[in-house]
C-alpha positions in Angstrom: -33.4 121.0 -115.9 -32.9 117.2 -115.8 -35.6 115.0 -116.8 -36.7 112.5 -114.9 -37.3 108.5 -116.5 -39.8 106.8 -115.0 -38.8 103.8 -115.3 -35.8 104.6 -113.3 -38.0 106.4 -110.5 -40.0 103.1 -110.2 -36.3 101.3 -109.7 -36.1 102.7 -106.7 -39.1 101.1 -105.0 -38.7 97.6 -103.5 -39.7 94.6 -105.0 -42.9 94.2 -102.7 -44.2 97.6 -103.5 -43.9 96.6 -106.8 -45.6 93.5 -107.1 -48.4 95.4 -104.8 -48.8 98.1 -107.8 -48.7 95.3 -110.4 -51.7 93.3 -108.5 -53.8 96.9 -109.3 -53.4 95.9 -113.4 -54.9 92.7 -115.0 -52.7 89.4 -115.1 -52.3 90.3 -119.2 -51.1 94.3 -118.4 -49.0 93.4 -115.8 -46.9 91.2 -117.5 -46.5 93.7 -120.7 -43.6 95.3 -118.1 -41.6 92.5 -118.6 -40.2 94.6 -120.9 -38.8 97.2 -119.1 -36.0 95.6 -117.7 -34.6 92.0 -116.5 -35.7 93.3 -112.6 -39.2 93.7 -114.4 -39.1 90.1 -116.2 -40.8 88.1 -113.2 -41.8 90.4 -110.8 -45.9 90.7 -112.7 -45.7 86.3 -111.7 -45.8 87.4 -107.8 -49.2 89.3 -108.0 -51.7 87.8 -105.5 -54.1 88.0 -108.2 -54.3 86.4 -111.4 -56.7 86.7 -114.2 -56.2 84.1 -116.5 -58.4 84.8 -119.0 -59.2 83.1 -122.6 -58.7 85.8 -125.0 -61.3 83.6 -127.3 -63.5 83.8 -124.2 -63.2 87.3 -124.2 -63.3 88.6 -127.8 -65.2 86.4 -129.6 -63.3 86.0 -132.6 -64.3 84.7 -135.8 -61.5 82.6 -136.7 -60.9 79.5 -138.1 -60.1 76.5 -136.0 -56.4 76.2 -136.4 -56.0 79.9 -135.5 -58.4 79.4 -132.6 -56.2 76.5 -131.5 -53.1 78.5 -131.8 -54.2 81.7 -129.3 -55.5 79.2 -127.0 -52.4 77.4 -126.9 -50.5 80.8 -126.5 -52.8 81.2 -123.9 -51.7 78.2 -121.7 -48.4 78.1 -122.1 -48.8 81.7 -120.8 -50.8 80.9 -117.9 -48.5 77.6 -117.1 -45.2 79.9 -117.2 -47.2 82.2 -114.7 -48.0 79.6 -112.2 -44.7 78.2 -112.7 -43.0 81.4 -112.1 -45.1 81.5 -108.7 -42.7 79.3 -106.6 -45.6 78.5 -104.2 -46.3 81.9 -103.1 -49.9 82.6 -101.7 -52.6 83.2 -104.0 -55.7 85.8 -103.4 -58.2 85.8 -106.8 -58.1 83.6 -109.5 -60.3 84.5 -112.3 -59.7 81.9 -115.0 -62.4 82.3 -118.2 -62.4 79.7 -121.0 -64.2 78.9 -124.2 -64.3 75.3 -123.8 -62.3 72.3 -122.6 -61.5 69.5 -124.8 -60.8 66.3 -123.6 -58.9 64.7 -121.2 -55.6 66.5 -121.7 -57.6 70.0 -121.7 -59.4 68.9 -118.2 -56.0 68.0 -116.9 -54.7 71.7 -117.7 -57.6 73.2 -115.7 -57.9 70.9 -113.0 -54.0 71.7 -112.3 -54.5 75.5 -112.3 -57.5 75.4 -109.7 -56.0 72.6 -107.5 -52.9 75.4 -107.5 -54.4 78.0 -106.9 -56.6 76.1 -104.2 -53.5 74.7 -102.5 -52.3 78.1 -102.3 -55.0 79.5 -100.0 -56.5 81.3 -102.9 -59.9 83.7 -101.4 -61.5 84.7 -104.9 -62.0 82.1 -107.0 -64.3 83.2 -110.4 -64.2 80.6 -113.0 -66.1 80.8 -116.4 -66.1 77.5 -118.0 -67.7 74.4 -119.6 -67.3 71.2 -117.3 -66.9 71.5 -113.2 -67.2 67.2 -112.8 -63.8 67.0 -112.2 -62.8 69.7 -110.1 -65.9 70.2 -108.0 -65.0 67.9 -105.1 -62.1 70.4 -104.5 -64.2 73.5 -104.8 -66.1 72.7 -102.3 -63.2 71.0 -99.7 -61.8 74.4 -99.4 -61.5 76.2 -96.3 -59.7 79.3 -97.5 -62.3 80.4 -100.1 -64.1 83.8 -99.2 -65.9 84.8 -102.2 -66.8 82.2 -105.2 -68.4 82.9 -108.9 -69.3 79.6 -111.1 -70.4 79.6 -114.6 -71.9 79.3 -116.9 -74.4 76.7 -118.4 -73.6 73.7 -116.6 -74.9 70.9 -114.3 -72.9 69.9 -111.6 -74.2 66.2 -111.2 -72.9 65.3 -107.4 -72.0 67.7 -104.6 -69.4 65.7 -102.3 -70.7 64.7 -99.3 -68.0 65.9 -97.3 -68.6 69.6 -99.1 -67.4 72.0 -96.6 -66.8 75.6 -97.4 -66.5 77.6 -93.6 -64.7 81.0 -95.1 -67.5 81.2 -97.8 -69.3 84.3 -97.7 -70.1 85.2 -101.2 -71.1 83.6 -103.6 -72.5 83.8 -107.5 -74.3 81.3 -109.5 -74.8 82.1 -113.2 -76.9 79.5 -114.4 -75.3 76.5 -112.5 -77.9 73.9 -111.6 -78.0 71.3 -109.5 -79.3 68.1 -109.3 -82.4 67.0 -106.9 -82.0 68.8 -103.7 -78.5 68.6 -103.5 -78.4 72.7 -103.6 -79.6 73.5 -100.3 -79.6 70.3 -99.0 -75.8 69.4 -99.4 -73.9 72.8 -101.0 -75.6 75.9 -99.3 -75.4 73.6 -96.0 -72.0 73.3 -96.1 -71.0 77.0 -96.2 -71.4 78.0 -93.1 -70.8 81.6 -93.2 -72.2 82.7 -96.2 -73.5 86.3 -96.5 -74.1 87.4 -99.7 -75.8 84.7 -102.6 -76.4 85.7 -105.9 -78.3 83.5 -108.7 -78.6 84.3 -112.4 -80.2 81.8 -114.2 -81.4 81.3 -118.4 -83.7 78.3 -118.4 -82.3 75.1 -120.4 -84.3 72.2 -121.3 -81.2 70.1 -120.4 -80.9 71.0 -116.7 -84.0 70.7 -115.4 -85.0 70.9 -112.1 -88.5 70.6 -110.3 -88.1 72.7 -107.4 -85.5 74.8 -106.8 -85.4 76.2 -102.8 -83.0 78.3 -101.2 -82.2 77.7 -97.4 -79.7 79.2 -95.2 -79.9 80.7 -91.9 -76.8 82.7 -92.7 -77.3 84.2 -95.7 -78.0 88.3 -95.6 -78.5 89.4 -98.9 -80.2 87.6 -101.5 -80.5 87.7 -105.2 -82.3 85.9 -107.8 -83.1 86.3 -111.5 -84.7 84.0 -113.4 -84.5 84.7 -116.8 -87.4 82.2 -118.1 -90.2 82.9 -120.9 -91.3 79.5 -121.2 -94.9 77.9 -120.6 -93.2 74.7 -117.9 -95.0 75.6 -114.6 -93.2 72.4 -113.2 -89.5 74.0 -113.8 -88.7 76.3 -110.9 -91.2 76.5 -108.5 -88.9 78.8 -106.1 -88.8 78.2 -102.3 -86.7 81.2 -100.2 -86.2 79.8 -96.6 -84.0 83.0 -96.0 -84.9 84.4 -92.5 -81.8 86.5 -92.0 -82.1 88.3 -95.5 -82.3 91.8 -94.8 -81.7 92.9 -98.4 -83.7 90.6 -101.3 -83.5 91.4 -105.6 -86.0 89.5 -107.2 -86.2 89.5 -111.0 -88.9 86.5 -112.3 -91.5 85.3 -115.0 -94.5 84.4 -112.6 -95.8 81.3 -112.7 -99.5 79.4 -111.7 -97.9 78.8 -107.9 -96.2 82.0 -105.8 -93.2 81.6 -104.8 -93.2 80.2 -100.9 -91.2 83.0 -98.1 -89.4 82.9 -95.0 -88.1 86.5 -95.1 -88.5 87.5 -91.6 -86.0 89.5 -91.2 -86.4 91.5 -94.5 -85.7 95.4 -94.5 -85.2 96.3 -98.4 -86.5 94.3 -101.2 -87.1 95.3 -104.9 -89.2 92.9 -107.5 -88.8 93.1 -111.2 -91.6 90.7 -111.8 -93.1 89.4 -115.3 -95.9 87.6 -117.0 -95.2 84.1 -117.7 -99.3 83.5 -117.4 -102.7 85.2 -117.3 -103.5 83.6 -113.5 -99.9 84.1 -112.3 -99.9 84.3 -108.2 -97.9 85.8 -106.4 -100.3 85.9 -102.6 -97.4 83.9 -100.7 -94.7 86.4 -102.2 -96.0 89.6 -101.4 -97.1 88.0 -98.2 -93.4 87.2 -97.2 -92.2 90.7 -97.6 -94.9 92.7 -96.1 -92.3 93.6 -93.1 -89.9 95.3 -95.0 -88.6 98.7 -94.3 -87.9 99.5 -98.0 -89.3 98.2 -101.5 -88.9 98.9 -104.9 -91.2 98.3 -107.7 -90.0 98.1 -111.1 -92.4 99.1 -114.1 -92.9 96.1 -114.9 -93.8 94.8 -111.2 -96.3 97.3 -110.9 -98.1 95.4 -114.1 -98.2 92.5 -112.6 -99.3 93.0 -109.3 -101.7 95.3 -110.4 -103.6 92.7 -111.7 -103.1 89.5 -109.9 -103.3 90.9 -106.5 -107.1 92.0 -107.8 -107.3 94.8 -105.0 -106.1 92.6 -101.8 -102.9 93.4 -100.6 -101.4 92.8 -96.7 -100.5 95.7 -94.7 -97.3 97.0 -94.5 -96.8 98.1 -91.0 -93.1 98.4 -91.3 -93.1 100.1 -95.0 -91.0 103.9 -94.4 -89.6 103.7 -98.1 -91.5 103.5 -101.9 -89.5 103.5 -105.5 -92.5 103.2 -107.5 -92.2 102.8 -111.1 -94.8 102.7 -114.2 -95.4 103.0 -117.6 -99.1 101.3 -117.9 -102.3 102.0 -116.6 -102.3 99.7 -113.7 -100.4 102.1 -111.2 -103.7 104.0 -111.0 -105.5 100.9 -109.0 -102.2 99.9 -107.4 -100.3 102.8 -106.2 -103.8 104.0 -104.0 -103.8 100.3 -102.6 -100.2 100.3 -101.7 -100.8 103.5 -100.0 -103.6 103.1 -98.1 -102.0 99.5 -96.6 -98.9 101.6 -95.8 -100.0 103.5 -92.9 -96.5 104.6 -91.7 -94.9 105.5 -94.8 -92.4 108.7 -94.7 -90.7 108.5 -98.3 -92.4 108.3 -101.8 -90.2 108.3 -105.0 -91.7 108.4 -108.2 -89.1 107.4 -111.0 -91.2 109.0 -113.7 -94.5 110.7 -113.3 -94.5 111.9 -116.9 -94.7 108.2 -118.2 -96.9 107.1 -115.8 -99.1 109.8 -116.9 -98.5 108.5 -120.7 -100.0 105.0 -119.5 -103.1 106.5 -119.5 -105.6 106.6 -122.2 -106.7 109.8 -123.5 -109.7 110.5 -122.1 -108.3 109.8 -118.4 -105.8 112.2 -119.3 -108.2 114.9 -120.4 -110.2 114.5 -117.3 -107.2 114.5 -115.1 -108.3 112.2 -112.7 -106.0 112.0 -110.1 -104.0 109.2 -107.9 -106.6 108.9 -104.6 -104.5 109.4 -101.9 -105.7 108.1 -97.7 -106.5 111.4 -96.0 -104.0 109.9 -92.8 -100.8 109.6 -94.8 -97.7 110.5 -93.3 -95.3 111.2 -96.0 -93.2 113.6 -95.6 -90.3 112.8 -98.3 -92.2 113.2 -102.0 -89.2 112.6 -105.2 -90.3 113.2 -108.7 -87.8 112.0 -111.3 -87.5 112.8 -114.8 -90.3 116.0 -115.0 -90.4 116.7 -118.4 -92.5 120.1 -116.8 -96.1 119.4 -118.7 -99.2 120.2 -117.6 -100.4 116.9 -116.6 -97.4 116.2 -114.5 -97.6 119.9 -112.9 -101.5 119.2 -112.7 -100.5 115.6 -110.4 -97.8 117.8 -108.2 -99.8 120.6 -107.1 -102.9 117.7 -106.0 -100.0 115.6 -104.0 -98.9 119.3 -102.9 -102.9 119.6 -101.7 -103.2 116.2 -99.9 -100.1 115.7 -97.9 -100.4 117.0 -94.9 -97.1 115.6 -93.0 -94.9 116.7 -96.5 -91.6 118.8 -95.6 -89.9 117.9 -98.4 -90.6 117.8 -102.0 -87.6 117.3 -105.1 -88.1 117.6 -108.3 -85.4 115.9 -110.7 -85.8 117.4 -113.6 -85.1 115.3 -117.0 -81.8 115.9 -118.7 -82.9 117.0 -121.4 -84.3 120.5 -119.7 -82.7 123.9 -119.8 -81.8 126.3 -117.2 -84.5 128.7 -118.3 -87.4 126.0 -118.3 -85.5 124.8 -115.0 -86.0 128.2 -113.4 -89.4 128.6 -114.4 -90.5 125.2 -113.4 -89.1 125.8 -109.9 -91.3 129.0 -109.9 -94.4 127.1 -110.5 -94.0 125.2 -108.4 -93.5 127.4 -105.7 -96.8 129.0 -106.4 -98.8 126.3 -105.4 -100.7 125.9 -102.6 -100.1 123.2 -100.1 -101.7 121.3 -97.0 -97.8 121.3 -95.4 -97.0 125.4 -93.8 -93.5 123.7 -93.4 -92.5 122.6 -97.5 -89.5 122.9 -98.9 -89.8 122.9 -102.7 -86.2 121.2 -104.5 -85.8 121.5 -108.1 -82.4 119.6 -108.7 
């Protein structure tokens, strides 16, 4: 039987099917079949997409200098024969990731590459590097751009005034600042049809900034994380003028002054808040999302708003959906609070009862003294992640079994750790209990 060579099968597709496969493979793999043949030589150059990549970037190396200095040059002249090899054919992504820039010459490489690729009607545009002062003007002149990532670690000084970006609809900040106002007043006004903004910040003493606000009437989905354990109430003081955000990620130290909320429009939001200060608030921010649909609270969320809402919290007419997390003892005042101001609430997950339960101090434990729930709730949805199966978890079921009326549904996720035997004979515990609901189906998954 005759064997078949695949690189001869492949010969037989056209050139544009070709480069179409190629565009599935990094910039770097794609060009390894240059070797195959002389028809292979060029054809990796005619992918839409290009990741032009700094293998120092990348790898972190511990070389010396003058070997550093050698990849990198390996590096450009690689990416310069690619462009060149390009003969002005359209561009899709460009991801170009680099160490650093040194002087003039090295900002003359870059600023070629992006111009290219920006001439080019390039719509992904993800650059990684150290300096964006003398490029920016053409970042944000283009009208072909669709989705845009900048980092990391650097100021950008001046937004044109003529910025202008009507294709832009996502776009990712990792700790880019701005200066003054000039990020919602000047660069999120000019993109006119963004959707999707993500910001990722690490504070620096260098780019400092009083108040940071985000405005747009276009943006949809929105999120922040402020990575910030310093003591400077005056650095970030956020602002979210976002009424058309449906979908909001907040991940923040709290400071003395809650952040301020348009979120109008809000259907799903999950915080992952932290303790920058003992009389953080957070009134205004809880306040702004008390219309959504479906919330999230990390472990660490619960904490806080545990104690800095000190028993008041708004009611949340609109709340249908509840990921509630905990590891600490302040889910016990919290959870009964965020139930009772939920009057319409159908689903309830828990992500893990059992370390809830270990929050507790001993003698709470002992006594089993259970999570008060409103006699008119109407869940009917209850999830229990991670069951380990102990008594104290099984003790908190069968009372949430007992006080549900509305309940259909219950699942049990069992942790991964569990057998099929102790799975079997956990879902047969549970089965034996009694319950308020004549209409429960017990899950054990």
């Amino acid at each position: 039987m005759e064997q078949l060579n695949p690189s001869s099968s492949m010969d037989c597709l056209p050139d544009d099917l070709l480069v179409q496969i190629l565009s599935f493979l990094t910039t770097k793999q794609a060009a390894s079949t240059s070797l195959l043949s002389k028809r292979w030589r060029t054809l990796f150059a005619f992918s839409p997409n290009l990741d032009l990549d700094d293998p120092i970037f990348l790898h972190h190396e511990k070389d010396s200098w003058k070997k550093r200095g050698a990849i990198q040059k390996k590096f450009r002249d690689f990416a310069y024969r690619t462009l060149g090899l390009q003969c002005g054919n359209h561009i899709k992504k460009l991801s170009l990731k680099y160490k650093r820039i040194f002087g003039v010459g090295g900002v003359v490489v870059f600023k070629h590459w992006i111009c290219y690729a920006l001439k080019h009607g390039v719509s992904e545009l993800h650059l990684c590097i150290d300096t964006y002062t003398h490029f920016i003007s053409r970042i944000c002149t283009s009208t072909t751009l669709v989705r845009l990532s900048l980092g990391s670690s650097f100021c950008i000084p001046n937004v044109p005034s003529d910025a202008s970006l009507p294709a832009l609809k996502v776009l990712f900040l990792d700790s880019i600042w701005f200066k003054d106002d000039q990020f919602s007043n000047v660069f999120l006004a000019a993109c006119h049809a963004l959707e999707d903004l993500a910001i990722h910040h690490k504070y620096n003493t260098y780019y400092s900034e009083p108040l940071y606000v985000i405005r747009s009437k276009t943006i949809t989905r929105l999120s922040v994380t402020i990575n910030c354990r310093y003591y400077v109430d005056r650095f970030l003081t956020m602002s979210f003028d976002t009424p058309n955000v449906v979908d909001f990620y907040y991940s923040d130290y709290l400071r003395r002054e809650s952040p301020q909320c348009n979120l109008d429009s809000l259907v799903k939001a999950t915080l992952d808040l932290h303790f920058l200060r003992d009389d953080a608030d957070v009134t205004n921010l809880i306040s702004g999302i008390r219309n959504v649909k479906t919330l999230h609270l990390t472990s660490s969320a619960v904490e806080v708003l545990s104690i800095c809402c000190k028993g008041r919290l708004p009611v949340f007419n609109k709340l249908v959906d509840l990921v509630f997390s905990s590891k600490k003892e302040g889910w016990k005042v919290l959870l009964p609070l965020l139930l009772e101001r939920s009057p319409n609430l159908k689903t309830m997950v828990l992500s893990s009862l059992f370390s809830m339960l270990q929050g507790l101090d001993g003698f709470t434990c002992r006594r089993h003294r259970f999570t008060r729930i409103p006699p008119n709730n109407q869940i009917k949805m209850l999830s229990i992640m991670k069951c380990q199966g102990y008594p104290s978890e099984m003790k908190h079921i069968r009372y949430f079994l007992l006080k549900m009326e509305c309940l259909k549904v219950v699942k049990v996720y069992v942790a991964a750790e569990m057998d099929d035997l102790k799975k079997m004979q956990l879902r047969e515990d549970l089965l034996k209990f009694p319950a308020a609901s004549s209409k429960l189906n017990i899950q054990v998954k």
